[in-house]
N, C-alpha and C positions, 0 to 999 in steps of 0.2 A: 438115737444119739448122734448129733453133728458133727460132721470130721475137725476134729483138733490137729493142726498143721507146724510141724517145724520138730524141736530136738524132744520128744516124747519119750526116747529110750530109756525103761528104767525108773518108769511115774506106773504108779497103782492105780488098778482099775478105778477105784472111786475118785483119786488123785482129778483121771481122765472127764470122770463124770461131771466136776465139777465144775473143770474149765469149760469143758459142753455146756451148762447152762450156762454158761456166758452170753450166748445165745440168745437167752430169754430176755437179758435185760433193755432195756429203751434208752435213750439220749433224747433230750430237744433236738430238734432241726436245727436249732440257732444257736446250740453249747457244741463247745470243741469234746465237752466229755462233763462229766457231774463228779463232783467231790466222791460220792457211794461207790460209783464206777472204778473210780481209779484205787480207792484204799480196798477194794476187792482185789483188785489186778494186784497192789502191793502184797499184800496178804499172803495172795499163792507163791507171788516170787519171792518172797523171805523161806516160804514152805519148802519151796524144791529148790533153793539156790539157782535158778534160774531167772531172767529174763520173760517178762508175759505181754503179748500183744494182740491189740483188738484192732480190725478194720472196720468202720465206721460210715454207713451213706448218706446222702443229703438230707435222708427221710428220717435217721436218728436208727436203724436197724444195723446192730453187729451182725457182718457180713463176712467174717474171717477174726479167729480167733488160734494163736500161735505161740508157741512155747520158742525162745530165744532171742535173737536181738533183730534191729530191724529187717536186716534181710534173708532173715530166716522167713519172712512173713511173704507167704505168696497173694501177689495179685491176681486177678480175672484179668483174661487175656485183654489185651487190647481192643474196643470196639474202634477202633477206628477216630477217635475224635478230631476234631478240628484245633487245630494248633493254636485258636484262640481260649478252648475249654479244657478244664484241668479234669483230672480222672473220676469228681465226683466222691472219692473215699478220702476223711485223714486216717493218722493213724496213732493210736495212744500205745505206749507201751513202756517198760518200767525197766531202771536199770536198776544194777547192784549195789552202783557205788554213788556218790554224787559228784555231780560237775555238769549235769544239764545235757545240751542234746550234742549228740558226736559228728564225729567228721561223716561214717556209717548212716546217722540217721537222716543227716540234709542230702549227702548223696541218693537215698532210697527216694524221699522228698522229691530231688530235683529229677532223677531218671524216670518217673514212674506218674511225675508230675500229680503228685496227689496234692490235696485241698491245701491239708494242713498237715503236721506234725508237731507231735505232743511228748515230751522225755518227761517221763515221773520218777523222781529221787528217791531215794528209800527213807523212809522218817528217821530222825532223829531218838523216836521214843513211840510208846505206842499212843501218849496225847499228844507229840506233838503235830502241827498242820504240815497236809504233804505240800510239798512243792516241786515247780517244775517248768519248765520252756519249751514258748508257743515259737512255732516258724511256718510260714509260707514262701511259695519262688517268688524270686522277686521281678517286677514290670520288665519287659525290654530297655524301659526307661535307665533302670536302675545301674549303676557302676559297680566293676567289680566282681562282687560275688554273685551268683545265681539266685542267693535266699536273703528275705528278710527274718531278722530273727530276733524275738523280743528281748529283753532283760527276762535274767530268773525271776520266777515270784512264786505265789500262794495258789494250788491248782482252784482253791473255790476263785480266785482272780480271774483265771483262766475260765472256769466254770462262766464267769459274768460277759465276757466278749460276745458281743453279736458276731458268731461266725460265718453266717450266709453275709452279711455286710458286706466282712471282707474279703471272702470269695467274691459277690457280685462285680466287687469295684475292681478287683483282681482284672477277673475276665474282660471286665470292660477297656482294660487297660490292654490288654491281651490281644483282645480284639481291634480296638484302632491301629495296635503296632500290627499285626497282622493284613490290615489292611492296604496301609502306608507300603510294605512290604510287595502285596500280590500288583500295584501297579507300578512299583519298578523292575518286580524279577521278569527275567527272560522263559520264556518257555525250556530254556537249556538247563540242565541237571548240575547241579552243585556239588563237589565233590570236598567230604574231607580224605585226604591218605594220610595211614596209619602204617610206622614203619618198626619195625621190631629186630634188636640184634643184639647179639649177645657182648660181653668186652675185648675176646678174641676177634671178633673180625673186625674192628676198627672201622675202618671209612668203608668197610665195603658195605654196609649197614644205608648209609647215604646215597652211597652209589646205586643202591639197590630202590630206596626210593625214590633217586631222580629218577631214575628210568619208569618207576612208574608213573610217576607225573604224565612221562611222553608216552605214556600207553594211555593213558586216562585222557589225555588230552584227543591221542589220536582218535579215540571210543566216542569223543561229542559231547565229552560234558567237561564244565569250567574245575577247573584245581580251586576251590574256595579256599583253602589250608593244607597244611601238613603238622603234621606230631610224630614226632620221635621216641623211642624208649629203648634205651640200654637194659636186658633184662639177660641174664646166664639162662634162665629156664618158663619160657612160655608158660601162662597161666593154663590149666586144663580145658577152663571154663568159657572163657572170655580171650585168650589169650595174652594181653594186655594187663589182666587185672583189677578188681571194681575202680581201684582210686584213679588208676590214669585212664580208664573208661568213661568215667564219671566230668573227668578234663575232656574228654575228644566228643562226649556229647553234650559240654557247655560251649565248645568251641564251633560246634555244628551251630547251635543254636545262634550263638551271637553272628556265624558269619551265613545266615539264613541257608544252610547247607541239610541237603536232606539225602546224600547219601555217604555212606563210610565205607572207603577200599583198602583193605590189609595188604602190605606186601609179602605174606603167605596165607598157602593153599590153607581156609578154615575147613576144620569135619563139619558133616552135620550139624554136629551136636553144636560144637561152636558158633554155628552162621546161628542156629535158633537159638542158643541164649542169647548173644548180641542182640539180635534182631529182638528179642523180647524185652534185653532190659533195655533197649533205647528208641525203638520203635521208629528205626530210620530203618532206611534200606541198605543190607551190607552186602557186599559183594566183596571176592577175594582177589588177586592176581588172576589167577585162572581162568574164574569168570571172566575180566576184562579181557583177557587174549582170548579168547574163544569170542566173546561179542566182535573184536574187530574181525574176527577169522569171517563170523558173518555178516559185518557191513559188507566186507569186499567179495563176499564169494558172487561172483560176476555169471560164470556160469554152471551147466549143469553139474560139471565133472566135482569144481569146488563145493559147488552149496551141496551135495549128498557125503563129502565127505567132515565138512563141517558139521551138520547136522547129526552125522554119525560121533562125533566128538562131543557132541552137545548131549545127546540120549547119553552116552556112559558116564559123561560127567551127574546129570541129572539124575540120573536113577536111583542111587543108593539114596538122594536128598530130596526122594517125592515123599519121606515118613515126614508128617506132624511141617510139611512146608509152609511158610510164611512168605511175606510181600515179596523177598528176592525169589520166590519161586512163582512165581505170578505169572510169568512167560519164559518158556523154554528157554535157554542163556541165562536168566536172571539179570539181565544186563544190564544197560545203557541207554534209554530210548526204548524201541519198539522192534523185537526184529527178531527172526529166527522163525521158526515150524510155527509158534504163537501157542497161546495159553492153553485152547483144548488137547493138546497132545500131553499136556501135566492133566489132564481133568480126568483120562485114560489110567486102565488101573494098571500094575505090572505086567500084567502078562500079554497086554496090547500093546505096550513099549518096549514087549524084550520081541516080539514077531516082527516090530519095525525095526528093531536093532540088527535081527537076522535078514531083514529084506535088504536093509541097508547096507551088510557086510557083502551079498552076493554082489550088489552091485557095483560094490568098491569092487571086490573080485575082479570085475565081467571087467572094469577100468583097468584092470594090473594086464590081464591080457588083453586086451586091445594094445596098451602101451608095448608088452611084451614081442606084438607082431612088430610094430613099426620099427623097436630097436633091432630087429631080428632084420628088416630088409635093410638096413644100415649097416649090419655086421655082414651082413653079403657083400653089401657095395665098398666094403672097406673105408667106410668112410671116419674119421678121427671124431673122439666126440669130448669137448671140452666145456665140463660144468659147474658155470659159476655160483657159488657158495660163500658164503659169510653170516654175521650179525644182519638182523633186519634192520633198513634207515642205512646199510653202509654205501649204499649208490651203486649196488651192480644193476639197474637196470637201466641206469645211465648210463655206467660201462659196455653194457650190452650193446644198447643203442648206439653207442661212439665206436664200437666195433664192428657194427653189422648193417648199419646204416637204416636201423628196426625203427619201429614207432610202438615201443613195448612203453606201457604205463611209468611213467618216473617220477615220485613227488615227494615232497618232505614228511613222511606219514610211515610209521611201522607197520609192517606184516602187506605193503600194498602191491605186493605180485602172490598170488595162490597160485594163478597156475603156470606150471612149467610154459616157456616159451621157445624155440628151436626155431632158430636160422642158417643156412647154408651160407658158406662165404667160400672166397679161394682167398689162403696166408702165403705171399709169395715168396716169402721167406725157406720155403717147405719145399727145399729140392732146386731144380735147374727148372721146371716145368712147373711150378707153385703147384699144390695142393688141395682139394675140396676137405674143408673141417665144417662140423657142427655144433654150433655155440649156441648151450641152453641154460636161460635164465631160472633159477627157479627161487623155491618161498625161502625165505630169512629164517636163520634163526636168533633166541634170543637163549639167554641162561634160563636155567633149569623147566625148559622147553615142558609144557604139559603133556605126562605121557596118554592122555586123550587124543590131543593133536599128533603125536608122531605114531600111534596104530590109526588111528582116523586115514591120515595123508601118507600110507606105507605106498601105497600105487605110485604116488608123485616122489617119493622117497627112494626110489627105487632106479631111479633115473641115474642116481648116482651112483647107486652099484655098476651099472654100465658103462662108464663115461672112462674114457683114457687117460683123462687128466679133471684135478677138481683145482679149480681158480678161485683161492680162496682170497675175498677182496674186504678188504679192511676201512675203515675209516681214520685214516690217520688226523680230523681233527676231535676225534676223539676223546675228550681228556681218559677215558679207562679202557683204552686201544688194547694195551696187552691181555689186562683182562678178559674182554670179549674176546679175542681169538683166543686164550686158554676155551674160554666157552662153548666155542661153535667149535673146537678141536677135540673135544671132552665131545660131543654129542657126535660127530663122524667117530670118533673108535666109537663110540656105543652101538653105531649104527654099523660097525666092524665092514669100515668100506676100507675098500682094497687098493683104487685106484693112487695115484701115485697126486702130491699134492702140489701146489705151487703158491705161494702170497705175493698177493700187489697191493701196495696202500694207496688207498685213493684221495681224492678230496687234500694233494698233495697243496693246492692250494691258498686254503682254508688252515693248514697247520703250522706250526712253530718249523723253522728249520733243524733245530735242536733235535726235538722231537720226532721227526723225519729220518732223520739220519739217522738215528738210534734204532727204529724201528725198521730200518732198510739193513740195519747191519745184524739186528737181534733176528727177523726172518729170512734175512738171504733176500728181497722183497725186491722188487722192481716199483718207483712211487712212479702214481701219474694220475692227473687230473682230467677224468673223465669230460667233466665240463667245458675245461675249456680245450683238451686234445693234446696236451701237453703231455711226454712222454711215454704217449700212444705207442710210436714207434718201436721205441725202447722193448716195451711189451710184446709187441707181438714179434721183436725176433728173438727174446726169452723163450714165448711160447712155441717158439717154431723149431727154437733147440730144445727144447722137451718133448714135442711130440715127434722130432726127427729120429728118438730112439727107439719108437712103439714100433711094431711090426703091421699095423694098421695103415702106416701111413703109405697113401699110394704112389707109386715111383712117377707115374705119368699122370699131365693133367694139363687144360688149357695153358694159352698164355695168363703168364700174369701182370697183375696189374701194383700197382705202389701201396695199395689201400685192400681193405676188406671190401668184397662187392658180393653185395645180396643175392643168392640164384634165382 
């Protein structure tokens, strides 16, 4: 007997038997479904008060037969089709009450891209004719809505349609828009973001998706859209919901967008229903910061701790993986350890995981020596810290007269950078201090990434002073520093803190001042060196209280000079 799929609980075995020979019966190739067909399906669904549906293939063979409403009705997974050809199944299935086909059954229609869809009404009588409504998605061409959808009528009506026709013409249509398509798109990846927040946090909901825009952007692929949703409590499923899922993969479609990034972390469970009812590639926040973590990992010390990031994010999401698991990261492009490291079964991934961790290790101590001959040499060690994108390695640079990477791009310093300067400011005899750049953070930092990069993290427990650098043109400035303030106590650093708003430039005066008066802040415009000064005899009266700092030291000079 063949599996009968959907709300079964509480139907009698022979109930069960019945719908199984469902089975047996044929369709023409060229009918959406036969009058017999369908007052059969009625029949059981007056019997059980329920909901009956069949899936249907080119060849006229019921291939799926299910108890409840359309999307109780499971499909065969994806074979992969070409965005020209639709899935090859419709679907008939019967409601309770009448009013034709639902918001429910064009969604299923449109997500799953089946042929066709069929709603059967419940008769009037047991002679009177069933009736019901025929739909298919509609051309690229078409305005609007996704589906074309006939008038109600008589299912032997429906019975009469030559349905390969208008599939054929469908596809064709499908196909030329398709085509017209692959010789304008770019090789570069399309993104929709998906942002989700409840009615208590107000704008922070926005704020949270602009910023992923500038992660997604910095990752290498275009922002094709965004969609919003105000929702108290995350859907289990989908998170989102079928019906605003059902929007962000019509919105994919018309803006020829073939991947979807949530701005939160999805389970498992979540990336593969998504990824099965819409059959784009999803990716979460997560995934897109770890992918940049591995565009930039430049050298060896980064790319094994990124990679170590990437395995525990991965791991728990190699059960029943789909296209976003297709290459280690799931990401952006191409990049990371690459595909055969997911083709490995568990236990070869948890032996890399522990290879991985010694040599993060063997990284804490190397680092551990070097800090250890600095704390001989008494030497000051001041580490700068903020948001990623806030310009400390511009500051860096304007300090120390460095050639450390600086660009408009998140997460683009991974590894810690140290340069020796004298701050003449530091005594009668100026001082040797040690100014280290290190990685940005962002809000709700992936705890992947901060056990990944504990080596480089560690930097900070060291450091006499943490230079925490702002962007003051900002529009959600205080915000970020609550955030990168919120992850140093997590990270229970001890070191004593200081703020400078940068990019003093670039900001409101208003704005400026408030935030020079709400941190105690020194502003100054790395860029252009504009109240550099100011800062560094801040800093030189902050580090004049450590007992680190050394009494004697060369002549000094006006400026930071590189040793």
């Amino acid at each position: 007997m063949e599996k009968v799929h959907g709300k079964t609980q509480g139907l009698k075995n022979n109930q069960i038997k019945r719908l199984s020979n469902l089975y047996r019966r044929r369709v023409p190739p060229d009918a959406a479904l036969t009058v017999d067909l369908a007052r059969a399906l009625c029949d059981l669904s007056v019997e059980f008060g329920r909901g009956v549906s069949v899936l249907i293939d080119r060849r006229g063979r019921i291939v799926t037969v299910a108890v409840g409403d359309a999307a109780d009705t499971p499909l065969p997974p994806s074979s992969g089709e070409a965005e020209s050809r639709l899935a090859g199944l419709r679907l008939a299935h019967t409601h309770l009450k009448p009013g034709g086909l639902s918001r429910a059954d064009l969604t299923t229609l449109f997500l799953n891209r089946l042929d066709a869809v069929v709603a059967i009404d419940p008769p009037a009588s047991q002679a009177a004719p069933l009736t019901g409504q025929f739909a298919t998605i509609a051309p690229d061409s078409a305005d609007e809505e996704d589906w074309l959808i006939d008038p109600p009528t008589t299912i032997r009506d429906i019975e009469s349609f030559d349905v390969q026709a208008r599939i054929s013409a469908l596809e064709e249509e499908l196909a030329r828009a398709a085509r017209a398509r692959a010789v304008q798109r770019s090789s570069t990846e399309r993104a929709v973001l998906v942002g989700l927040a409840s009615k208590s946090e107000g704008a922070e909901g926005e704020a949270r998706l602009a910023e992923l825009r500038e992660l997604v952007r910095s990752a290498g692929a275009i922002v094709a859209a965004t969609s919003f949703q105000q929702r108290d409590k995350p859907d289990h499923r989908t998170l989102v919901g079928a019906g605003k899922l059902s929007e962000v993969v019509s919105l994919a479609f018309h803006e020829d967008a073939d991947l979807l990034v949530f701005d939160r972390e999805l389970s498992p469970a979540q990336a593969r229903e998504i990824e099965s009812a819409t059959r784009l590639k999803v990716l979460d926040r997560t995934q897109v910061i770890l992918d940049i973590f591995a565009q930039h990992a430049s050298g060896r010390e980064a790319q094994l701790q990124v990679e170590l990031a990437q395995l525990h994010y991965q791991l728990p999401r190699l059960a029943g993986r789909g296209e976003a698991m297709s290459r280690l990261g799931g990401g952006i492009g191409t990049r990371g350890p690459g595909e055969t490291k997911l083709e490995v079964d568990r236990r070869r991934i948890r032996d890399r995981l522990a290879w991985l961790e010694k040599a993060v290790s063997d990284i804490s101590k190397r680092r551990a020596e070097t800090r250890k001959q600095r704390t001989e040499s008494s030497t000051p060690v001041v580490a700068l810290v903020g948001y990623t994108n806030a310009g400390k390695s511009t500051l860096f640079n304007a300090l120390t007269h460095a050639q450390a990477l600086a660009k408009d791009a998140l997460f683009a310093t991974l590894r810690p950078t140290s340069r020796e300067g004298w701050l003449p400011q530091l005594g009668e005899w100026g001082g040797k201090v040690v100014l280290t750049d290190t990685v940005g953070f962002i809000r709700d930092l992936p705890d992947e990434l901060v056990n990944a990069f504990r080596a480089t993290l560690e930097e900070l427990h060291h450091a006499d002073l943490l230079l925490h650098v702002v962007d003051g043109a900002s529009p959600g400035a205080p915000e970020r520093v609550a955030a990168v303030e919120r992850i140093l106590d997590q990270l229970e650093l001890e070191p004593p803190r200081m703020v400078v708003v940068n990019k003093a430039d670039a900001a409101e005066p208003e704005v400026l001042a408030s935030l020079a008066e709400r941190f105690a802040a020194v502003c100054v415009s790395a860029a252009s060196g504009a109240g550099l000064d100011e800062l560094k005899t801040a800093l030189a009266a902050r580090l004049a209280t450590s007992a680190v700092v050394s009494e004697v030291g060369p002549a000094a000079s006006d400026a930071w000079v590189p040793a």
